[in-house]
mmCIF file as gemmi writes it, N, C-alpha and C atoms, coordinates in Angstrom:
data_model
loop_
_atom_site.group_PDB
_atom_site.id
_atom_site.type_symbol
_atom_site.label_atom_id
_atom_site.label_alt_id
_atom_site.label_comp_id
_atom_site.label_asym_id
_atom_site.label_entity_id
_atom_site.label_seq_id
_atom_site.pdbx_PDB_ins_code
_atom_site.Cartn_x
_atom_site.Cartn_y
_atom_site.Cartn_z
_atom_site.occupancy
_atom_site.B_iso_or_equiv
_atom_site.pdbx_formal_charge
_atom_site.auth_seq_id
_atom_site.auth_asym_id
_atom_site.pdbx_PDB_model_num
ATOM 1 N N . UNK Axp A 1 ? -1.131 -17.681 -10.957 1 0 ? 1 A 1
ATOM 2 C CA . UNK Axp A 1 ? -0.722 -16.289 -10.938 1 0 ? 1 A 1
ATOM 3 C C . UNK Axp A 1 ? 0.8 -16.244 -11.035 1 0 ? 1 A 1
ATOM 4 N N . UNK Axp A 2 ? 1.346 -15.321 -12.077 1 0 ? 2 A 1
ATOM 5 C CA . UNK Axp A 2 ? 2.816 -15.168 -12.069 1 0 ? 2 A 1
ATOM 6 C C . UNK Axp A 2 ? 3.37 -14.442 -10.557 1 0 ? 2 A 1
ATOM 7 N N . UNK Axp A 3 ? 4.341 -14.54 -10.766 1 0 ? 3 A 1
ATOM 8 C CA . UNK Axp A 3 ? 5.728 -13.974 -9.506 1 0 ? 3 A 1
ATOM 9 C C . UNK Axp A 3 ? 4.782 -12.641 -9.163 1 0 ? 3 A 1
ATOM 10 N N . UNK Axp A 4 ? 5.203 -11.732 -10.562 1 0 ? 4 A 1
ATOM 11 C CA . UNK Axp A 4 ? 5.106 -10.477 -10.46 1 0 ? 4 A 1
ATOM 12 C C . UNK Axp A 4 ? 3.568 -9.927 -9.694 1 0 ? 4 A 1
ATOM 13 N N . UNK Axp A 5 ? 2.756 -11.147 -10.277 1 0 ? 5 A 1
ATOM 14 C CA . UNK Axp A 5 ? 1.468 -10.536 -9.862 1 0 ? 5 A 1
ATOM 15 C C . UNK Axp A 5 ? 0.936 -10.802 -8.608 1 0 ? 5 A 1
ATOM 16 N N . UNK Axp A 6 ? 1.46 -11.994 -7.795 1 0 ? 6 A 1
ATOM 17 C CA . UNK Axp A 6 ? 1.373 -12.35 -6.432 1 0 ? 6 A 1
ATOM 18 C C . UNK Axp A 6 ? 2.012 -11.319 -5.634 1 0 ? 6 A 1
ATOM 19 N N . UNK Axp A 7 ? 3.461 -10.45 -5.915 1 0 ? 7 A 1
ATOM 20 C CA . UNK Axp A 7 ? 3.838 -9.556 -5.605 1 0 ? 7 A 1
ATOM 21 C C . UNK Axp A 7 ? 3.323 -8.868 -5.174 1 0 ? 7 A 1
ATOM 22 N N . UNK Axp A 8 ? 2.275 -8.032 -6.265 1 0 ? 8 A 1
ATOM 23 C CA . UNK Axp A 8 ? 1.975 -6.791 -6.412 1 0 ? 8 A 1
ATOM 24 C C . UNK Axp A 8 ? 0.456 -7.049 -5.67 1 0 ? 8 A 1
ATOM 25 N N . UNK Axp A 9 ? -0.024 -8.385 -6.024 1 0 ? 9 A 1
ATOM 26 C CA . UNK Axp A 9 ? -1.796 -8.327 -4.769 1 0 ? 9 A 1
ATOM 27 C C . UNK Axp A 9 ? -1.231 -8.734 -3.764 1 0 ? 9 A 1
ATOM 28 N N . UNK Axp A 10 ? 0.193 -8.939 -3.009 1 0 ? 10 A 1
ATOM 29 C CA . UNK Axp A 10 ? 0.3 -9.24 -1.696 1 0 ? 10 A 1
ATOM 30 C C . UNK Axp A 10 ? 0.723 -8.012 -0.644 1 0 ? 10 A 1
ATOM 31 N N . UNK Axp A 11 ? 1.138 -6.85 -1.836 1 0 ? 11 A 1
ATOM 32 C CA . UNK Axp A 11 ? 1.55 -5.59 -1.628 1 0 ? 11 A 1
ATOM 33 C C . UNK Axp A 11 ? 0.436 -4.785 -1.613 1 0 ? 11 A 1
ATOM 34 N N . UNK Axp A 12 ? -0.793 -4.622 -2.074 1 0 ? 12 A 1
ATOM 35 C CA . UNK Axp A 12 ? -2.079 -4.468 -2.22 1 0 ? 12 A 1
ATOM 36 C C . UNK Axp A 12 ? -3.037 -4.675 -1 1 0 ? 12 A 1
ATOM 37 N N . UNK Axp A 13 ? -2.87 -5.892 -0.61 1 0 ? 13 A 1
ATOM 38 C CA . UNK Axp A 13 ? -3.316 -6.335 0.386 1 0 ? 13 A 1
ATOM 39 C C . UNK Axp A 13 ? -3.178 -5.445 1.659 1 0 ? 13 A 1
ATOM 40 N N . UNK Axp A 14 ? -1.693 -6.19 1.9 1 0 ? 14 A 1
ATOM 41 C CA . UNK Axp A 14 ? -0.963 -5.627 2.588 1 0 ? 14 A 1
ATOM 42 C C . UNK Axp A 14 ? -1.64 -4.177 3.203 1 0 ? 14 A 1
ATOM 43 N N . UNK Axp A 15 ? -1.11 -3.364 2.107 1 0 ? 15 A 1
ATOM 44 C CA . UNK Axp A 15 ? -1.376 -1.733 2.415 1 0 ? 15 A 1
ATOM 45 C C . UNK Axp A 15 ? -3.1 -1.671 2.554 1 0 ? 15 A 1
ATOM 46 N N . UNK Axp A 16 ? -3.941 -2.066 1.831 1 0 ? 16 A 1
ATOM 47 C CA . UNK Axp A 16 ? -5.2 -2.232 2.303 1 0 ? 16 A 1
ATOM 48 C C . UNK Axp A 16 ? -5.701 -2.203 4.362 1 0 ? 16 A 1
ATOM 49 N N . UNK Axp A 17 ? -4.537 -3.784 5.149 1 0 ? 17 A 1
ATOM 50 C CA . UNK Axp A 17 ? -4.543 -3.594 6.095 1 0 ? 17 A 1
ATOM 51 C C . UNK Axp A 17 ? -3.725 -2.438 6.794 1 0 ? 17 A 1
ATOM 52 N N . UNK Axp A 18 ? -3.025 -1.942 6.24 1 0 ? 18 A 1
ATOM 53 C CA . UNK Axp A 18 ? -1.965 -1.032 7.038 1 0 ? 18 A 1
ATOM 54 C C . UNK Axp A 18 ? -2.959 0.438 6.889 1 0 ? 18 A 1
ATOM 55 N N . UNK Axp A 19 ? -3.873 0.473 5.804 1 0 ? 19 A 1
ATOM 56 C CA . UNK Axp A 19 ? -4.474 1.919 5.971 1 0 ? 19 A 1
ATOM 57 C C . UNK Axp A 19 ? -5.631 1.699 6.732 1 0 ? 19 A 1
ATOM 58 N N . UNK Axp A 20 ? -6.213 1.029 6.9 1 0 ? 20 A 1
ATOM 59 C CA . UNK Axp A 20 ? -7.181 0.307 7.92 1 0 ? 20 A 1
ATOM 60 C C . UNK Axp A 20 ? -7.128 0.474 9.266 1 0 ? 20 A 1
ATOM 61 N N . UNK Axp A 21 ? -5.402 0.181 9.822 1 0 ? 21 A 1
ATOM 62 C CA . UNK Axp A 21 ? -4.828 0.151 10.556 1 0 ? 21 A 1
ATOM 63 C C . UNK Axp A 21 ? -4.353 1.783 11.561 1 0 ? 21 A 1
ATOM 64 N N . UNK Axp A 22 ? -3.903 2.482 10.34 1 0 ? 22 A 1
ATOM 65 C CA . UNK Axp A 22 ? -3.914 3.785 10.611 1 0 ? 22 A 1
ATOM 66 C C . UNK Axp A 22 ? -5.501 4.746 10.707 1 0 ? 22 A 1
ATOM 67 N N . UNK Axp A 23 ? -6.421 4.446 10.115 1 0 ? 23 A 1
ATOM 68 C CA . UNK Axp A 23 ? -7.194 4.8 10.332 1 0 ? 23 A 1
ATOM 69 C C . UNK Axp A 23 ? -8.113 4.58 11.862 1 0 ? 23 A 1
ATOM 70 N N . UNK Axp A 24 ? -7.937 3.198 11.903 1 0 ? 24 A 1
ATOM 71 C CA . UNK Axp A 24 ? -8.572 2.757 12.81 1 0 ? 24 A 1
ATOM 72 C C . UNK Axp A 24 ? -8.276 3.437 14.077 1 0 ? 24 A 1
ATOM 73 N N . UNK Axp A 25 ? -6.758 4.313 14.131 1 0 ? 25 A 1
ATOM 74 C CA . UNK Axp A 25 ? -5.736 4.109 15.216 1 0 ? 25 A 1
ATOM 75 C C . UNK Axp A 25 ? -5.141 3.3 15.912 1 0 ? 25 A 1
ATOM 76 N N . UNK Axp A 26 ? -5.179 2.187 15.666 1 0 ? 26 A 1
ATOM 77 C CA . UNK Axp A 26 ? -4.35 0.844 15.657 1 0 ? 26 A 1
ATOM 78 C C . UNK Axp A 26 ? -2.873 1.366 15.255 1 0 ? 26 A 1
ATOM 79 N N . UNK Axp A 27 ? -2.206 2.115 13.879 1 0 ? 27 A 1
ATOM 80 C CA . UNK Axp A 27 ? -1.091 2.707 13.835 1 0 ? 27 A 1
ATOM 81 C C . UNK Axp A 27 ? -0.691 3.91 14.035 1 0 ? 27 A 1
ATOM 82 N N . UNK Axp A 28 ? 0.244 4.337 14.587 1 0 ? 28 A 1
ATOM 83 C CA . UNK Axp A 28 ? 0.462 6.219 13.985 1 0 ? 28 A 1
ATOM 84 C C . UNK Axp A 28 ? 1.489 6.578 13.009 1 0 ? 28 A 1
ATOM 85 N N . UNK Axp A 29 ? 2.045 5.563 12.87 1 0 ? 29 A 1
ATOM 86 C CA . UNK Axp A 29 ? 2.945 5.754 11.576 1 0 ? 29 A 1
ATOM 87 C C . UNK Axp A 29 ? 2.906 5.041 10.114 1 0 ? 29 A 1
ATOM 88 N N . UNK Axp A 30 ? 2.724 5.898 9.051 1 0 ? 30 A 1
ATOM 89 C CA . UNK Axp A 30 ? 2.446 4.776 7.85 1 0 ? 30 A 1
ATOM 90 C C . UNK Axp A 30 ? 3.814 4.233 7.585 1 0 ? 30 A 1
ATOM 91 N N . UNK Axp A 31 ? 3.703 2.947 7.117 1 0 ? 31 A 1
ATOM 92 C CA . UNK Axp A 31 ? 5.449 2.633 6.79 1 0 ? 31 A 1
ATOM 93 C C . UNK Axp A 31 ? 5.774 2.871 5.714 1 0 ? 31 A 1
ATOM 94 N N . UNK Axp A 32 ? 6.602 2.596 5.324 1 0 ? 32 A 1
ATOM 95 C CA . UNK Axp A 32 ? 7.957 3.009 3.943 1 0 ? 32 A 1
ATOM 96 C C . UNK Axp A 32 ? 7.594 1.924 3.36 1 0 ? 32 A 1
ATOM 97 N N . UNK Axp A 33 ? 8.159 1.39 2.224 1 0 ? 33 A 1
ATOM 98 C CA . UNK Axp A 33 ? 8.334 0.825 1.384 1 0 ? 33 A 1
ATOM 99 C C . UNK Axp A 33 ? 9.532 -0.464 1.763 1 0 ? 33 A 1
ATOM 100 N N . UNK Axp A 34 ? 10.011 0 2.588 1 0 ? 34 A 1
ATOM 101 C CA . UNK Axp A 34 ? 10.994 -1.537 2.94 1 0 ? 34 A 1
ATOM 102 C C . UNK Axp A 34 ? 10.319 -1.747 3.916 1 0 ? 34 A 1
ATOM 103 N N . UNK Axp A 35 ? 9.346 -1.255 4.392 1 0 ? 35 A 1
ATOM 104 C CA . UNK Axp A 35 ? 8.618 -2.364 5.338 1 0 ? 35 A 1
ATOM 105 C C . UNK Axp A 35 ? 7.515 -3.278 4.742 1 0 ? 35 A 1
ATOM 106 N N . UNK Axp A 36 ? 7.451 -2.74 3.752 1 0 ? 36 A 1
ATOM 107 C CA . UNK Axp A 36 ? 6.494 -3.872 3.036 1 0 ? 36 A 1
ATOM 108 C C . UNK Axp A 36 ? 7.152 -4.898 2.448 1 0 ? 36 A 1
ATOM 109 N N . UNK Axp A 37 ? 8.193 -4.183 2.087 1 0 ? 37 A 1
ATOM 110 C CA . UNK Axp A 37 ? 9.094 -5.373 0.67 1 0 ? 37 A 1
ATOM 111 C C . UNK Axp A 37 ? 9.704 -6.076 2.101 1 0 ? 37 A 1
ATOM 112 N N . UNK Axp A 38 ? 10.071 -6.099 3.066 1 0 ? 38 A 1
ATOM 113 C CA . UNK Axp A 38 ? 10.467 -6.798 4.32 1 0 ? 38 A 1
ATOM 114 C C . UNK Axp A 38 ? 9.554 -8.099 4.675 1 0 ? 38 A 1
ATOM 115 N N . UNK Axp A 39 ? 8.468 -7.416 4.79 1 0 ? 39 A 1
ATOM 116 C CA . UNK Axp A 39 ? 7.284 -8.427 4.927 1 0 ? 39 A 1
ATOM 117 C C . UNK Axp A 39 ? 7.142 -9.267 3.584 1 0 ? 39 A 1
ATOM 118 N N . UNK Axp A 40 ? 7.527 -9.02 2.395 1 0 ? 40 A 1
ATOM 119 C CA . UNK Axp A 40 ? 7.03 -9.778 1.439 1 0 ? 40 A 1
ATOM 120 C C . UNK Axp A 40 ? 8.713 -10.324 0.992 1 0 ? 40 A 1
ATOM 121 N N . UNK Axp A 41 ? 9.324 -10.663 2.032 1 0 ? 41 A 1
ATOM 122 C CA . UNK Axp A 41 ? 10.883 -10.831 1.372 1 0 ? 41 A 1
ATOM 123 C C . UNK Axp A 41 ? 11.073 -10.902 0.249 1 0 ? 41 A 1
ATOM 124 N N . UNK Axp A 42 ? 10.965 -9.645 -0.404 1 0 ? 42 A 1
ATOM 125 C CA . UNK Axp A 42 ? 11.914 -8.836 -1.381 1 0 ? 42 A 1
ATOM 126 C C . UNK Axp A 42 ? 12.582 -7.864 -1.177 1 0 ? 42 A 1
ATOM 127 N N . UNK Axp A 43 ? 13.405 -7.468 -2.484 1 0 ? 43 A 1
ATOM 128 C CA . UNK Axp A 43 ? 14.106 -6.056 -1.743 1 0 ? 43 A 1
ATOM 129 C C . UNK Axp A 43 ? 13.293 -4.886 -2.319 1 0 ? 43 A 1
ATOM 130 N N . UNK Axp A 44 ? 13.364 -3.577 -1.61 1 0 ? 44 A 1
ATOM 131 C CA . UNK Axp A 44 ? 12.439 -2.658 -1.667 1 0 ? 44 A 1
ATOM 132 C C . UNK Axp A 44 ? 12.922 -1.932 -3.633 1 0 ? 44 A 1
ATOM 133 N N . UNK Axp A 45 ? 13.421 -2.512 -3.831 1 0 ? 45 A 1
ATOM 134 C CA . UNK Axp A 45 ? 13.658 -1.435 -5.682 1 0 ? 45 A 1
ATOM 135 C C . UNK Axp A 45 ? 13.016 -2.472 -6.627 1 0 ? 45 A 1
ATOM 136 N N . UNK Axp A 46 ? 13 -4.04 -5.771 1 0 ? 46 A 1
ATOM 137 C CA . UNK Axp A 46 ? 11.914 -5.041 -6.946 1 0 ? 46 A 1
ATOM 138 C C . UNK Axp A 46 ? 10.565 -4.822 -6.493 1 0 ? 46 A 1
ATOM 139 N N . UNK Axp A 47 ? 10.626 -4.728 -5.26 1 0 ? 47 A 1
ATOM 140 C CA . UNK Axp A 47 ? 8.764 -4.349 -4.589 1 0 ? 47 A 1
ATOM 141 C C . UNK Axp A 47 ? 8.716 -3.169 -5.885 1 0 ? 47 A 1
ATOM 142 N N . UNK Axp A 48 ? 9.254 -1.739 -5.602 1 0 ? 48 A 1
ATOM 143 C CA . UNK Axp A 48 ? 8.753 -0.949 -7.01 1 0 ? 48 A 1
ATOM 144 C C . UNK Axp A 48 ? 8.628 -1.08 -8.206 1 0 ? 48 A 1
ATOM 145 N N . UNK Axp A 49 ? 9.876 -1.975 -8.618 1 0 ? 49 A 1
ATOM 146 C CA . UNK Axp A 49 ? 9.715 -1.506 -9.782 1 0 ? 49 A 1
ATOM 147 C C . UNK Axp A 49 ? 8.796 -2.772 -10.723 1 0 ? 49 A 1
ATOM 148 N N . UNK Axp A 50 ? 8.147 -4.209 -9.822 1 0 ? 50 A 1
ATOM 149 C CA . UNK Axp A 50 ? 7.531 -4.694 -9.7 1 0 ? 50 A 1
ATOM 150 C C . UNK Axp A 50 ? 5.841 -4.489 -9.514 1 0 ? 50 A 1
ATOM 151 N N . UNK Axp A 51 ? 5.538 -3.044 -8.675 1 0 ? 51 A 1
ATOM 152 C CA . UNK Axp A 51 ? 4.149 -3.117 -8.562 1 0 ? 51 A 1
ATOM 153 C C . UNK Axp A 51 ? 4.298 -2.299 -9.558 1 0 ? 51 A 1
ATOM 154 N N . UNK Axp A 52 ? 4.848 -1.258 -10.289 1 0 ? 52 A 1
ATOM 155 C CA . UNK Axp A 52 ? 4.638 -0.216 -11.149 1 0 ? 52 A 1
ATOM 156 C C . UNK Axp A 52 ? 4.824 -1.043 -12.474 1 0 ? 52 A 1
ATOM 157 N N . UNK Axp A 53 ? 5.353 -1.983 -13.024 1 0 ? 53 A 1
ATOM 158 C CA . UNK Axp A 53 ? 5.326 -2.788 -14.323 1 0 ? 53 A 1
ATOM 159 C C . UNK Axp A 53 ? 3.91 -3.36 -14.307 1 0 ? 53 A 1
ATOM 160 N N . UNK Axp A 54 ? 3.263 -3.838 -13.168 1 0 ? 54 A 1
ATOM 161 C CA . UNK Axp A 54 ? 2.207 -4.964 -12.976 1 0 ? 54 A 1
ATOM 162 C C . UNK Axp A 54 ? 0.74 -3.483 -13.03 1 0 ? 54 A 1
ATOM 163 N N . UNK Axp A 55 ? 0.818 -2.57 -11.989 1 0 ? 55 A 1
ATOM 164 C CA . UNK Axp A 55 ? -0.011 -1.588 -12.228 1 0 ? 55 A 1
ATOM 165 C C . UNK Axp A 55 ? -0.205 -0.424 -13.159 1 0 ? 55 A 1
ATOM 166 N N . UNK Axp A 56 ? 1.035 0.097 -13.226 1 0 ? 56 A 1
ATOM 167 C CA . UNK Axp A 56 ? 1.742 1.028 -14.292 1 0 ? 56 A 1
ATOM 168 C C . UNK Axp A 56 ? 1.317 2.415 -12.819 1 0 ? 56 A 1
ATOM 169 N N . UNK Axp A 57 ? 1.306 2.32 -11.876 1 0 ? 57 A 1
ATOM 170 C CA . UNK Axp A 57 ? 1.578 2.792 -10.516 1 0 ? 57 A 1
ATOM 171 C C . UNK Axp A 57 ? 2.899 2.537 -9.506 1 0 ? 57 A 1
ATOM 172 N N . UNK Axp A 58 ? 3.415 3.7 -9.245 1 0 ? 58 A 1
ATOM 173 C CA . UNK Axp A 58 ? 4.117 3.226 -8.319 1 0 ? 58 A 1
ATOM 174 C C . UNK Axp A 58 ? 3.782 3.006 -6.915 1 0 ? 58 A 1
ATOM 175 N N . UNK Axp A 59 ? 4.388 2.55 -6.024 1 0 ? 59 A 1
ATOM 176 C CA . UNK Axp A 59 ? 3.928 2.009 -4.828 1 0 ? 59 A 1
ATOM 177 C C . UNK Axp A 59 ? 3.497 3.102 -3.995 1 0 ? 59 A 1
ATOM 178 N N . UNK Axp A 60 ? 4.567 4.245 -3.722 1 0 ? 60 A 1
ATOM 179 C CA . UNK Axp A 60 ? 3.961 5.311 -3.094 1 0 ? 60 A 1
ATOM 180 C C . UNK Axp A 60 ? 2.51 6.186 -3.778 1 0 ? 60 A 1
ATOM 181 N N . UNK Axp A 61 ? 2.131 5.959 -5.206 1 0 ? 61 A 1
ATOM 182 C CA . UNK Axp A 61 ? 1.046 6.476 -5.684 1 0 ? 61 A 1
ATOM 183 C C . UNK Axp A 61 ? -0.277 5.57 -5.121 1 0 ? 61 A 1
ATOM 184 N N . UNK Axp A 62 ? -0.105 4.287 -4.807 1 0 ? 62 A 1
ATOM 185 C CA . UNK Axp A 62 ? -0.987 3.311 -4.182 1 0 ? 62 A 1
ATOM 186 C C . UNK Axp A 62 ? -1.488 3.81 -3.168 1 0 ? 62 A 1
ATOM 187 N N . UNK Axp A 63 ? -0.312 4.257 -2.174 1 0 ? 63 A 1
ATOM 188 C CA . UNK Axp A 63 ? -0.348 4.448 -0.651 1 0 ? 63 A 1
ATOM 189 C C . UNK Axp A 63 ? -1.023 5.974 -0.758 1 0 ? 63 A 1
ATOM 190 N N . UNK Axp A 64 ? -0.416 6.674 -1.379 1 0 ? 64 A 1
ATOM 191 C CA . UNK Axp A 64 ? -1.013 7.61 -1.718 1 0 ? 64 A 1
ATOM 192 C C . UNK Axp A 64 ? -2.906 8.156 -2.206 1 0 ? 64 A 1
ATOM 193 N N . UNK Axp A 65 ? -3.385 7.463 -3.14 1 0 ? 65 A 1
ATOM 194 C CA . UNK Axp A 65 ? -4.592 7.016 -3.625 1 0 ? 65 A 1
ATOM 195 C C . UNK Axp A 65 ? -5.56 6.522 -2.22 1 0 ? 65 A 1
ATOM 196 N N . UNK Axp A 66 ? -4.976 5.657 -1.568 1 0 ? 66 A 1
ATOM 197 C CA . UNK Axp A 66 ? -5.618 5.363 -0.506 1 0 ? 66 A 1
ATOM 198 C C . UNK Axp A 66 ? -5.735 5.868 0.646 1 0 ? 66 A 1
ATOM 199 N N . UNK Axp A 67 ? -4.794 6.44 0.904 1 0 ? 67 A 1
ATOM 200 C CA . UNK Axp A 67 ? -5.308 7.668 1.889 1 0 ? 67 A 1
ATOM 201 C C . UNK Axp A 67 ? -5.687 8.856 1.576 1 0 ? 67 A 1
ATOM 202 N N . UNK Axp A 68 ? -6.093 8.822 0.41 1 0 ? 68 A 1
ATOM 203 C CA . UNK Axp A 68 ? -6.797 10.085 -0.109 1 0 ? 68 A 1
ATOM 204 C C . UNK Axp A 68 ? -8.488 9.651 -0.259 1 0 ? 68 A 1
ATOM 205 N N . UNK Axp A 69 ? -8.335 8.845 -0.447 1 0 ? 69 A 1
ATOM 206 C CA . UNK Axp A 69 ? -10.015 8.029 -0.549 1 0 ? 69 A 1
ATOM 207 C C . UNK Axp A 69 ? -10.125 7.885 0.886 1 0 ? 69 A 1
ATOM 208 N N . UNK Axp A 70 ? -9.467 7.513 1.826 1 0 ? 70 A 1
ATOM 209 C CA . UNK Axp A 70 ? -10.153 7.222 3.253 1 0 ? 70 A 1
ATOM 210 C C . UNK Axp A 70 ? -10.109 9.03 3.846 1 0 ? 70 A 1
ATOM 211 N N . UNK Axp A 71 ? -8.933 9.591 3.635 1 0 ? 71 A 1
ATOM 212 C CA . UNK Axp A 71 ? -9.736 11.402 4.064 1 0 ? 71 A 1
ATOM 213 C C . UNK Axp A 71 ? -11.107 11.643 3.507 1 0 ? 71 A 1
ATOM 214 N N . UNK Axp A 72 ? -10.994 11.111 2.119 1 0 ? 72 A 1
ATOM 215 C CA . UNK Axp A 72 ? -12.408 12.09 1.538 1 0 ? 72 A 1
ATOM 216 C C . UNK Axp A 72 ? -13.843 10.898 2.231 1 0 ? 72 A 1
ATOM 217 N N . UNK Axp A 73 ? -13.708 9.933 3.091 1 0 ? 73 A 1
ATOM 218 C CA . UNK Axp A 73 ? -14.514 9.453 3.594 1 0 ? 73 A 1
ATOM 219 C C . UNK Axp A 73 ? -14.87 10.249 5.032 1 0 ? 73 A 1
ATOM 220 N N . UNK Axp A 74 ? -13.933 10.265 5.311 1 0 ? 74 A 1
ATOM 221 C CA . UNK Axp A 74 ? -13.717 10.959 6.823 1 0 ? 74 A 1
ATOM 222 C C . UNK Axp A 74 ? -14.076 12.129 6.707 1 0 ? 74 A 1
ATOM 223 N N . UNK Axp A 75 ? -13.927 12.778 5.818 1 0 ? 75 A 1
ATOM 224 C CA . UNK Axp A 75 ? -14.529 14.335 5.31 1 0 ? 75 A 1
ATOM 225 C C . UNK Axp A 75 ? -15.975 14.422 5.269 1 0 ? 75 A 1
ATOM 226 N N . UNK Axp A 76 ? -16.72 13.334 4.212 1 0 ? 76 A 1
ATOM 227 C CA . UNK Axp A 76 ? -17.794 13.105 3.891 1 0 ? 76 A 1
ATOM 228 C C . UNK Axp A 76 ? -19.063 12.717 5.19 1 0 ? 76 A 1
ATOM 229 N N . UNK Axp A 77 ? -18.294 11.645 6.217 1 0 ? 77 A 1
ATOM 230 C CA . UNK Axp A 77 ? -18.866 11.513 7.298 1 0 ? 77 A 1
ATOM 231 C C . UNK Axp A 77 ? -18.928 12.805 8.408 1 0 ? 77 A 1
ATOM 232 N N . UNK Axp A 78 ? -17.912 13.698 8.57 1 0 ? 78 A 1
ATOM 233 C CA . UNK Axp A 78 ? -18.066 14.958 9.342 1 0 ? 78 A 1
ATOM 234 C C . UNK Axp A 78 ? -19.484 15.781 8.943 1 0 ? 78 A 1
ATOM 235 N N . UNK Axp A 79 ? -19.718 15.63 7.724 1 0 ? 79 A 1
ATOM 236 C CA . UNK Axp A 79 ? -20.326 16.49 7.106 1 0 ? 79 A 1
ATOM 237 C C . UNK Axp A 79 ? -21.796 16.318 7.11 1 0 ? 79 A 1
C-alpha cells in the first residue's frame, strides 16, 4: 500500500473508532482534524489534502457521512 493510502485507511479507521466512541458515550466531543493528523503524525493540511486526493472526499465530509448514517440508525431504532 502507498503512503497516501495507508494515510487515508488509518484516518478511516481511526474515525470509524471515534464515532463508535461518541455514540457509545464513551466521548462527548468529536475531534478536529489535528487530532487525527496528531495521532497519525502528520500535519493536519497533508491529513486533508491527502484523504481528499485518495477519496476525492474531504475529511470533514467523512466525519460528516458518518454521523449521519449512525443518526439515521438511531432514528430507525426509536421507531
Amino acid at each position: 500500500m502507498k503512503r497516501p493510502e495507508l494515510i487515508t485507511a488509518s484516518f478511516l479507521a481511526e474515525l470509524d473508532k471515534h464515532v463508535l466512541d461518541i455514540v457509545s458515550g464513551r466521548e462527548e466531543v468529536f475531534h478536529e482534524i489535528q487530532h487525527f493528523a496528531d495521532m497519525l503524525c502528520v500535519h493536519p493540511v497533508h491529513l486533508s489534502n491527502t484523504v481528499k486526493e485518495v477519496t476525492g472526499m474531504a475529511p470533514c465530509q467523512h466525519c460528516e457521512s458518518k454521523l449521519a448514517v449512525e443518526a439515521k440508525k438511531s432514528l430507525h431504532f426509536l421507531n
